[in-house]
Backbone as numpy.savetxt, mean C-alpha at the origin, in Angstrom:
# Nx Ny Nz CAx CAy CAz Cx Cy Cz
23.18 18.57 2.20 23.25 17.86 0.92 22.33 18.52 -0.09
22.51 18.91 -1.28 21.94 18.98 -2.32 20.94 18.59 -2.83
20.17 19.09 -2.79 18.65 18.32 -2.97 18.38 18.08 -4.50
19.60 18.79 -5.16 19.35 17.78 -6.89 19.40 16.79 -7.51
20.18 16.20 -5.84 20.81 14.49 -6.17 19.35 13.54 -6.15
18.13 14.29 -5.13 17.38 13.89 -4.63 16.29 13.70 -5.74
16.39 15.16 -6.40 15.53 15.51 -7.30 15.81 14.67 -8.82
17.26 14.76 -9.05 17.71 13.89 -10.03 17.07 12.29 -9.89
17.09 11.62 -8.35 16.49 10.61 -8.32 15.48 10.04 -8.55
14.15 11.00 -8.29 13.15 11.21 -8.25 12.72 11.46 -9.84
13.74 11.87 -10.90 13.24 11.77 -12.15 13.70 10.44 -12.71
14.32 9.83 -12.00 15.16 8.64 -12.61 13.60 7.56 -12.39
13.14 7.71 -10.93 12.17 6.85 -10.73 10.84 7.72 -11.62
10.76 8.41 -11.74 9.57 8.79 -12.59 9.37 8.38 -13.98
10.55 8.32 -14.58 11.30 7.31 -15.91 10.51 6.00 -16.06
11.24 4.90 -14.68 10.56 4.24 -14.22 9.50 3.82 -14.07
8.90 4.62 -13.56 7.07 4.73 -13.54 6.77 4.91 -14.66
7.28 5.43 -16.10 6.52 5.60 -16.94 6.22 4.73 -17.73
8.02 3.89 -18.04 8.19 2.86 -18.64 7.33 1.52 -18.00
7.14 1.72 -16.69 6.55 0.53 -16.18 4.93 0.54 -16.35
4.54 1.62 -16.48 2.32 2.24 -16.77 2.09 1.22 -17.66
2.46 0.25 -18.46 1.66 -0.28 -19.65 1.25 -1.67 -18.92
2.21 -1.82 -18.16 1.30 -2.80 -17.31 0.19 -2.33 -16.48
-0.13 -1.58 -15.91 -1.58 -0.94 -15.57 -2.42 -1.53 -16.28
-2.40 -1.73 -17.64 -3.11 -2.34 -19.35 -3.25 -3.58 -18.85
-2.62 -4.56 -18.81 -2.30 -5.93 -18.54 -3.93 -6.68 -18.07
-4.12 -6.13 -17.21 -5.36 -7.00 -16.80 -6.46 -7.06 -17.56
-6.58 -5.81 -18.42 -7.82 -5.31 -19.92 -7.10 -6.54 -20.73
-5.61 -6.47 -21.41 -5.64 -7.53 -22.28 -5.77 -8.86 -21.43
-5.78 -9.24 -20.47 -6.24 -10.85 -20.32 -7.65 -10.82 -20.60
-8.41 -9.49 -20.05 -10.33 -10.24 -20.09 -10.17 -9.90 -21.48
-9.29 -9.64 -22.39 -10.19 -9.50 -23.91 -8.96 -10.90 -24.40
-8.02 -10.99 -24.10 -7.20 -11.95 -25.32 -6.49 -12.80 -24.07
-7.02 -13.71 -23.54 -6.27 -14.28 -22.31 -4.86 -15.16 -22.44
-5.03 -15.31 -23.80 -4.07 -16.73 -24.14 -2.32 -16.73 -24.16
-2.55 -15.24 -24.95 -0.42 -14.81 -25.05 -0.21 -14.61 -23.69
-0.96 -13.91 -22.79 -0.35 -13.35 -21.44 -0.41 -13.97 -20.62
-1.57 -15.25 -20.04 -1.81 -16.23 -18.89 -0.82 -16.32 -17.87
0.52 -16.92 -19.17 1.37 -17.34 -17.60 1.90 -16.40 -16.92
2.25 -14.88 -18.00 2.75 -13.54 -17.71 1.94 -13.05 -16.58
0.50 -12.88 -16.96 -0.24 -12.57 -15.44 0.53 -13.24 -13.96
-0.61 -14.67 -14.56 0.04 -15.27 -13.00 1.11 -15.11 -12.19
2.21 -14.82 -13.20 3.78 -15.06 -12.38 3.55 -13.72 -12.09
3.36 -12.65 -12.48 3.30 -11.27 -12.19 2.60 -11.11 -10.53
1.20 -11.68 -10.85 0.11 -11.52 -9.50 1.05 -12.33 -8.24
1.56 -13.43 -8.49 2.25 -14.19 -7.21 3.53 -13.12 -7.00
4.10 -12.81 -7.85 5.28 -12.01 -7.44 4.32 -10.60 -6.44
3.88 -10.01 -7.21 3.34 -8.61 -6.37 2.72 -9.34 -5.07
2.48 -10.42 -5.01 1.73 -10.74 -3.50 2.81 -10.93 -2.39
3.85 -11.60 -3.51 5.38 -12.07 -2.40 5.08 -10.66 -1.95
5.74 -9.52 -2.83 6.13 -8.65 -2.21 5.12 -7.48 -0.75
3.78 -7.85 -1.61 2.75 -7.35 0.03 3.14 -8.32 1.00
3.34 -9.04 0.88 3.95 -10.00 2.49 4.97 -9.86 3.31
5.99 -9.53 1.96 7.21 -9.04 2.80 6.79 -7.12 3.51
6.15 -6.71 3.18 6.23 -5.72 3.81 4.99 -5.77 4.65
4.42 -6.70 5.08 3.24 -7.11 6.18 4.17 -7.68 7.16
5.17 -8.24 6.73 6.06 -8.63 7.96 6.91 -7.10 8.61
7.15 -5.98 7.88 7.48 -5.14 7.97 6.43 -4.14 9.15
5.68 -4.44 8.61 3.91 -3.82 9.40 3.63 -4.66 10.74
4.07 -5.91 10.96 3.80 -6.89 12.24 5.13 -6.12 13.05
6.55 -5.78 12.68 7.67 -5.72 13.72 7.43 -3.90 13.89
6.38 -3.04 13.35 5.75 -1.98 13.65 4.63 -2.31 14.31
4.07 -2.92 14.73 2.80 -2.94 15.57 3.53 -3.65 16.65
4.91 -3.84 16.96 5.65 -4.82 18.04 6.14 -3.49 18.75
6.72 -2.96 17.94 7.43 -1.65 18.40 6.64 -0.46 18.99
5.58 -0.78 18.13 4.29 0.33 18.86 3.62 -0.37 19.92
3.59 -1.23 20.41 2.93 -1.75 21.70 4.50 -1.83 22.49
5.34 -2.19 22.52 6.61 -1.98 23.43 6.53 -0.24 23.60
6.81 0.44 23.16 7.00 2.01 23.04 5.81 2.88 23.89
4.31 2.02 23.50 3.38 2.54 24.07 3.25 2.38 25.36
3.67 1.72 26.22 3.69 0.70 27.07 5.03 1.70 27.84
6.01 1.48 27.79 7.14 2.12 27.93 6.56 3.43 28.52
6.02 3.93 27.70 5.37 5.53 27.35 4.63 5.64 29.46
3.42 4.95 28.77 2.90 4.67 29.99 3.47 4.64 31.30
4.09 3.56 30.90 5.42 3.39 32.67 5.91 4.65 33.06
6.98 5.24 31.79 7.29 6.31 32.46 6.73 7.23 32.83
5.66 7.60 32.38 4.78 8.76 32.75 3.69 8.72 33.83
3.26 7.61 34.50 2.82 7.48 35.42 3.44 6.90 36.52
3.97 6.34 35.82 5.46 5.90 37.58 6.10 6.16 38.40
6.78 7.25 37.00 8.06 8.19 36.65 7.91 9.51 37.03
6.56 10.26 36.20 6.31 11.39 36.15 7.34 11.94 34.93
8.35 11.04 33.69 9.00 11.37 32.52 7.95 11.19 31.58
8.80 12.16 30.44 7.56 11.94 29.28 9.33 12.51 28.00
9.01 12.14 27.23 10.49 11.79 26.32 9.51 11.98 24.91
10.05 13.41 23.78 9.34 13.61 22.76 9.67 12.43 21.80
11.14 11.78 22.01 11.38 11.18 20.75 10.38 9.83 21.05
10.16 9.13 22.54 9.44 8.08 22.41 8.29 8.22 21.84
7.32 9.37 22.12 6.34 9.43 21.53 6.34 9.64 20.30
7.79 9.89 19.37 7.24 9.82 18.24 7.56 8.84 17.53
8.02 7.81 18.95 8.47 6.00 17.69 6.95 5.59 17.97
5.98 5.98 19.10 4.68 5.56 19.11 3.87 5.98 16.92
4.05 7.49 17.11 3.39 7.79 16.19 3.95 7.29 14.83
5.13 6.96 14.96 5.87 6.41 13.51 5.86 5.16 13.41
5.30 4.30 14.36 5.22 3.12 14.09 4.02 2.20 13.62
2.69 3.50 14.84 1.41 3.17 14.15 1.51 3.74 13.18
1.83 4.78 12.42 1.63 4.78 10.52 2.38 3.70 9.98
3.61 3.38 10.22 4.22 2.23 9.76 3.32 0.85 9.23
2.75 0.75 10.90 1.89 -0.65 11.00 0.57 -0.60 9.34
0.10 0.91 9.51 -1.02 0.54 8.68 -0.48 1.08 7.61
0.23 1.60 6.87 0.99 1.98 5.65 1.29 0.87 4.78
2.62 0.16 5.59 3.06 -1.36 4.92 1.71 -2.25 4.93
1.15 -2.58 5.91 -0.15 -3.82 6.14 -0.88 -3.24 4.95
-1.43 -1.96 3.81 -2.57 -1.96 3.71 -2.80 -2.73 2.11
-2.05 -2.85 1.89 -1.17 -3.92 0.40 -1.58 -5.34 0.88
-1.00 -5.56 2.19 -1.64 -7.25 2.19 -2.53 -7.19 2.35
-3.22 -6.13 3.34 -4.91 -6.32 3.55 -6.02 -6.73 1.94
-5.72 -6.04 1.12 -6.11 -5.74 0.00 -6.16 -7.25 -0.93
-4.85 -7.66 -0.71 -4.21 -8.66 -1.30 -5.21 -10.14 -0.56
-5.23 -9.90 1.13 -5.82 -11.18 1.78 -7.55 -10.48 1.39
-8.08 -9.34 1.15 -9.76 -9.13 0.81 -9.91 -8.89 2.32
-9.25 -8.11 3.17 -9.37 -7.89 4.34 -10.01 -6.28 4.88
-10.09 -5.30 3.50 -10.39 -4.39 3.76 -12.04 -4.26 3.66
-12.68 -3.19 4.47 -14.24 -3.61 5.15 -14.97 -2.99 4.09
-15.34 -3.68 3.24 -16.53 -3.28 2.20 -17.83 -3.25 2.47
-18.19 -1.89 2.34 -19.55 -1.21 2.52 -20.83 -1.22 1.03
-20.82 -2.20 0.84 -20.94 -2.55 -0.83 -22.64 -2.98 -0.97
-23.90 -2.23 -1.14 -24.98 -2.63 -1.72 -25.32 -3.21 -2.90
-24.04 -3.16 -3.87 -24.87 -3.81 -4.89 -23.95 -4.83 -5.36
-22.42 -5.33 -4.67 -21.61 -6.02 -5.33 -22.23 -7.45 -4.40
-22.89 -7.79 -3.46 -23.15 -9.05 -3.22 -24.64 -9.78 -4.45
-24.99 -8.51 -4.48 -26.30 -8.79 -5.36 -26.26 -9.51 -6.94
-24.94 -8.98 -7.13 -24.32 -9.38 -8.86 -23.58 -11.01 -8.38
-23.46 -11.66 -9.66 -23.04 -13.21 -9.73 -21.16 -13.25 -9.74
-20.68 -13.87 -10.05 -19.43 -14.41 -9.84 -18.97 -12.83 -10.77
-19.16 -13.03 -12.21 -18.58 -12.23 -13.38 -19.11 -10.86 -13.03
-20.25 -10.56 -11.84 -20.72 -9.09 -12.03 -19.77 -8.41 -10.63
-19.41 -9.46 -9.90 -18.15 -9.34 -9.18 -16.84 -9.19 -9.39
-16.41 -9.91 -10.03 -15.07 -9.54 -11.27 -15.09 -8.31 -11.87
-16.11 -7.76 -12.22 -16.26 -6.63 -13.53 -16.33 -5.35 -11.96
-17.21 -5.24 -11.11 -17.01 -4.43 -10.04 -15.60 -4.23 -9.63
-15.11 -5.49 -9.90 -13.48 -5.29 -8.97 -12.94 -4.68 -10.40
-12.40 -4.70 -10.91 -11.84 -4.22 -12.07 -12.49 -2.70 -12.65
-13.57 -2.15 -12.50 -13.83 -0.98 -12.17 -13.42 -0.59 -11.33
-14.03 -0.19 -9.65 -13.29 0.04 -8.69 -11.63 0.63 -8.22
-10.49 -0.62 -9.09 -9.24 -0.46 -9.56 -8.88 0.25 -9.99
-9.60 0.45 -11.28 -8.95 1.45 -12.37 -9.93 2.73 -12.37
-11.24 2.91 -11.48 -11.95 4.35 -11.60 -11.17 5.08 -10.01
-10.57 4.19 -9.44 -11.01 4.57 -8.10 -9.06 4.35 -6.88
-9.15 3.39 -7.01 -7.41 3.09 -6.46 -6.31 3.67 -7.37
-6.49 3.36 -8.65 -5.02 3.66 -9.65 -5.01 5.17 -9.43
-6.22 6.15 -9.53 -5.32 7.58 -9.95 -5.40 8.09 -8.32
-6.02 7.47 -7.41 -5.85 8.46 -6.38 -4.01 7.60 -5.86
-4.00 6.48 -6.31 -2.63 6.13 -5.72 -1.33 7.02 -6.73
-2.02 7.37 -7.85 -1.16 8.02 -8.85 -1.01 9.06 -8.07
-1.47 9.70 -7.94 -2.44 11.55 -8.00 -1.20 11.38 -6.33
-1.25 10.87 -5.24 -0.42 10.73 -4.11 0.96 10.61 -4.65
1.43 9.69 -5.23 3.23 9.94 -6.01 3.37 10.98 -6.46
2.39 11.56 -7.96 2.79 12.89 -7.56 3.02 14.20 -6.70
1.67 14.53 -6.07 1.57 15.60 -4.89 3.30 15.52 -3.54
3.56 14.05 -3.79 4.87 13.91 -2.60 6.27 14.15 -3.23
6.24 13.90 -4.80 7.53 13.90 -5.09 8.49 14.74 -4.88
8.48 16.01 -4.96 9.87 17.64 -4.79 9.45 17.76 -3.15
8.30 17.64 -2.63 8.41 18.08 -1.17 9.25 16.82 -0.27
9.12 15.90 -0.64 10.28 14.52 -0.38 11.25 14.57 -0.73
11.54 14.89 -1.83 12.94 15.56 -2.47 13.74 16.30 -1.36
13.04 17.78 -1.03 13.41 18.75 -0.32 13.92 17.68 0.99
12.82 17.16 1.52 12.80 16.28 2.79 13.84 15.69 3.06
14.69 14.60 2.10 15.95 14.26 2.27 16.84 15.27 2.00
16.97 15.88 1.09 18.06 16.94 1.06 18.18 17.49 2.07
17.37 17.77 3.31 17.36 18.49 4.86 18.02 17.54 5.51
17.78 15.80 5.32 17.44 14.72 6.40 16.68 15.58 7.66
15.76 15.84 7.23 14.17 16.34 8.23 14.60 15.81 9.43
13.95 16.33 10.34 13.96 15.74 11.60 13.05 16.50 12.46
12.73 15.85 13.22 11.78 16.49 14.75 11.81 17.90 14.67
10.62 18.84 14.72 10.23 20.06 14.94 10.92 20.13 16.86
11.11 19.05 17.58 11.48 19.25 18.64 12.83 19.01 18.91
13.17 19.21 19.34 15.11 19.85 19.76 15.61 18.38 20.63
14.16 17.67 21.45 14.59 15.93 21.70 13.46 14.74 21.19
13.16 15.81 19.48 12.80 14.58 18.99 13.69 13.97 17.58
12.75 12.63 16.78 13.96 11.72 16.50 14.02 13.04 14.90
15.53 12.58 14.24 15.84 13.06 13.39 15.44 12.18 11.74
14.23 11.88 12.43 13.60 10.77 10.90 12.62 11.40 10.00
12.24 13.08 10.43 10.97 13.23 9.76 11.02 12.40 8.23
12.29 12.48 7.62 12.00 12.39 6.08 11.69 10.77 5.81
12.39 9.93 6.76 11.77 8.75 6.82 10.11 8.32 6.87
9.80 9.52 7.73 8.56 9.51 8.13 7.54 9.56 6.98
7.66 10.84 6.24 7.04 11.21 4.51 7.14 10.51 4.31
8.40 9.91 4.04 8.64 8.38 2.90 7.39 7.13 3.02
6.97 7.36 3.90 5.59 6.14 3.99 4.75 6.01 2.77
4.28 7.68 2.82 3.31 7.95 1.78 3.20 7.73 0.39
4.17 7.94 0.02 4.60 7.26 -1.18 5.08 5.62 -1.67
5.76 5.26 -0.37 5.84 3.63 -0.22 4.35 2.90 0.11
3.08 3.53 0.82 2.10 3.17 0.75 1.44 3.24 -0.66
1.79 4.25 -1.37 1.04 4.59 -2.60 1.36 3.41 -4.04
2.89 3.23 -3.78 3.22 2.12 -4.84 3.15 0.48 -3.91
2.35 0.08 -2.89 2.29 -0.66 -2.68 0.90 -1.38 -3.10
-0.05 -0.22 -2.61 -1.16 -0.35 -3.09 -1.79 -0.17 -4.52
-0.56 0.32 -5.43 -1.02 0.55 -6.75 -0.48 -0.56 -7.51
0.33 -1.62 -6.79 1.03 -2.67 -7.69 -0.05 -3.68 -7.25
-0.56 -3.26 -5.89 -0.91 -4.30 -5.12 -2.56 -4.74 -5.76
-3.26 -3.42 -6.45 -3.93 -3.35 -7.26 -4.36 -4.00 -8.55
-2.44 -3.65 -9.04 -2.63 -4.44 -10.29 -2.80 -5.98 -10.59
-2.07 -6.74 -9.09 -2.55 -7.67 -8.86 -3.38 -8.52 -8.80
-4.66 -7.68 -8.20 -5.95 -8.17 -7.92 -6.90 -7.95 -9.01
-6.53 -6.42 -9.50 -7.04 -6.63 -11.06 -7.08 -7.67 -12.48
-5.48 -8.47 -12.58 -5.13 -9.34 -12.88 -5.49 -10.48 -12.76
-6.28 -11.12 -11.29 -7.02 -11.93 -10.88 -8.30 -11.90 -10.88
-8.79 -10.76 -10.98 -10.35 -10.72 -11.47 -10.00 -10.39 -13.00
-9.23 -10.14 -13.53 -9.35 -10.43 -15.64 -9.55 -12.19 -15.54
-8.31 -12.64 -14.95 -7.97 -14.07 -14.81 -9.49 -15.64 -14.83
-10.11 -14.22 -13.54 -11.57 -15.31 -13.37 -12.60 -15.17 -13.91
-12.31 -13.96 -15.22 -13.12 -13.73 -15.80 -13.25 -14.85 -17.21
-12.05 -14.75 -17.41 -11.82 -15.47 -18.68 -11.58 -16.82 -18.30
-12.02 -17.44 -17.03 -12.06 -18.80 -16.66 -10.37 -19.40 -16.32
-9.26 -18.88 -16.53 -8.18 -18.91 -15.99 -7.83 -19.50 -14.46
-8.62 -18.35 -14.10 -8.39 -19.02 -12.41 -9.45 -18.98 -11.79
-9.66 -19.76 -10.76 -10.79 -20.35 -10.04 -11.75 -19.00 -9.27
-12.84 -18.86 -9.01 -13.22 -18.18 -8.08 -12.93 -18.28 -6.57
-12.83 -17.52 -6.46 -12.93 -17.70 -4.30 -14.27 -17.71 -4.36
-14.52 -18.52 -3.41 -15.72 -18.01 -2.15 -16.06 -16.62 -1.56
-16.93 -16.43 -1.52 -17.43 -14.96 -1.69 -17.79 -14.91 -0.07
-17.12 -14.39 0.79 -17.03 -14.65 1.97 -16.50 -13.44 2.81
-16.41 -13.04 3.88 -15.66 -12.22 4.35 -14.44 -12.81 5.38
-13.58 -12.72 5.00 -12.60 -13.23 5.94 -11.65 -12.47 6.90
-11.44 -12.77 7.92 -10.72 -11.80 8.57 -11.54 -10.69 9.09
-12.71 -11.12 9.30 -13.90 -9.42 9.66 -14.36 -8.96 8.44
-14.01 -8.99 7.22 -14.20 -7.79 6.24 -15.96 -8.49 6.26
-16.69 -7.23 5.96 -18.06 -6.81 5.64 -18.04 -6.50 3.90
-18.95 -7.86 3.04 -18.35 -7.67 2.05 -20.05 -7.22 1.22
-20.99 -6.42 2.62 -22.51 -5.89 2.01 -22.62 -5.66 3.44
-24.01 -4.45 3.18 -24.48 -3.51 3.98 -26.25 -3.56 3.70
């Protein structure tokens, strides 16, 4: 197949992406003018959360598949004395799966492990203003900077439909790439989200959380 169809696509979504960047903005105009946009935020932040959930359920039936597979793996190879390239590579495609899709909800539930000296030390608003730095110095361009670096070599990738460097492994490589970039706009919407919610609690909109670690996260060092 033609990899211009691929490439053609790939400018269609870049279109996309461009027209869609002004929301990146969105969370600056709530902490300066909260009043036209309020309900626009909110419905925005609950929608981007639906969508980290649905693909955390996506990330739970990959961590199912990677403990069946691993397991499997095991049996046959010590039982058996078989060893099968394509199983091992639903092992390896499933643990990226698991933490690719999950790392959007993690983000979303405050589940990721913060190593943070000076954000417990600041008050409610010096917490807000950390998160909203952070976002936009630190998540937005490296999640940018990843869409680009993948786009024509993904391109190429489907135009091949990639597959296993091995002769009995699976024929998904290009599925496989595809993570990287589905991780990258998960976590960059998933971003804008949380950015949105710290403008939100800045400007008294929405409530604070409890400043807590939940789920394990370490939220000081």
């Amino acid at each position: 197949m033609s990899a211009d169809i691929f490439l053609t696509l790939g400018g269609w979504l870049n279109w996309l992406g461009l027209l869609l960047s002004p929301l990146l903005l969105l969370p600056l105009i709530v902490a300066i003018w909260p009043e036209p946009v309020e309900g626009l935020a909110k419905w925005l932040s609950r929608r981007i959360d639906a969508v980290s959930g649905w693909a955390l359920g996506g990330a739970i039936t990959s961590a199912i598949i990677l403990v069946m597979a691993q397991l499997l793996v095991v049996m046959l190879r010590y039982a058996f004395g078989m060893s099968f390239t394509w199983l091992n590579e639903i092992v390896i495609y499933a643990f990226a799966a698991m933490f690719m899709l999950g790392a959007a909800s993690a983000l979303r539930d405050d589940a990721h492990v913060r190593v943070d000296i000076l954000r417990p030390r600041f008050g409610p608003n010096g917490r807000n203003w950390i998160e909203l730095a952070g976002i936009y110095l630190f998540l937005f361009p490296i999640c940018i900077r990843l869409l680009a670096m993948t786009e024509q070599g993904l391109a190429r990738s489907w135009a091949l439909f990639e597959g296993s460097r091995e002769s009995d492994g699976l024929p998904l490589l290009f599925l496989f790439k595809t993570l990287l970039p589905v991780f990258a706009v998960l976590m960059l919407v998933q971003g804008l989200s949380e950015a949105l919610k710290a403008a939100l609690r800045l400007t008294g909109k929405l409530e604070e959380t409890p400043e807590e670690a939940p789920h394990g996260g370490i939220h000081g060092a």
